[in-house]
C-alpha positions as CSV (number, residue, x, y, z in Angstrom):
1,X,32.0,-205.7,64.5
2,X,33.9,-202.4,64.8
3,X,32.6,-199.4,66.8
4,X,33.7,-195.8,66.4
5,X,34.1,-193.0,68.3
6,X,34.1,-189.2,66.9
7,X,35.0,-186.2,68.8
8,X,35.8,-182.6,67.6
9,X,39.4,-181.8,68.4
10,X,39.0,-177.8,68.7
11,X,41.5,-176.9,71.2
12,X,45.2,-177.0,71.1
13,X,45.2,-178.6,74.6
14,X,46.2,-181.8,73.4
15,X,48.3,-182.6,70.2
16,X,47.5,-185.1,67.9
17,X,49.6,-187.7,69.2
18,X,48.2,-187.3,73.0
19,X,45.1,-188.1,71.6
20,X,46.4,-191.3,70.0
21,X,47.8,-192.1,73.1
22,X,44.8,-191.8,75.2
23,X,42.6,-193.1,73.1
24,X,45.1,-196.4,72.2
25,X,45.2,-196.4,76.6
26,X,41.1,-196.6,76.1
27,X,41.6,-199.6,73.7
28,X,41.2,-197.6,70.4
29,X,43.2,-199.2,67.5
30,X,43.6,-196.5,64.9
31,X,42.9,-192.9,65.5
32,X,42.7,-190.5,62.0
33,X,42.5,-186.4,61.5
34,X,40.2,-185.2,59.6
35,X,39.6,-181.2,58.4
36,X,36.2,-180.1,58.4
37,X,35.1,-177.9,54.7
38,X,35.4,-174.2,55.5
39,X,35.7,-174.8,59.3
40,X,39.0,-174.3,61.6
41,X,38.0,-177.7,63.6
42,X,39.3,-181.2,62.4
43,X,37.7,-184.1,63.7
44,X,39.6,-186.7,65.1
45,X,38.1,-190.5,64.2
46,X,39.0,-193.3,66.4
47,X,38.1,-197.0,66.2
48,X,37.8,-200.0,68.1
């Protein structure tokens, strides 16, 4: 069974590939960015 883990990436005080490195050291397999309609946020989709 795969779990998920969402958080909202609103900050530039990480780039996109920290996050995938962190969250690959936390045992995520695939992390994907995501834009949010009409917002300035992307969400940033990791799974496990």
């Amino acid at each position: 069974m795969a779990s998920a883990s969402l958080c909202l990436a609103g900050s530039d005080a990480y780039t996109f590939s920290e996050y995938e490195k962190m969250f690959g050291n936390a045992g995520f397999v695939k992390t994907t960015l995501h834009p949010v309609p009409n917002m300035p946020q992307q969400v940033l989709l990791s799974e496990k």
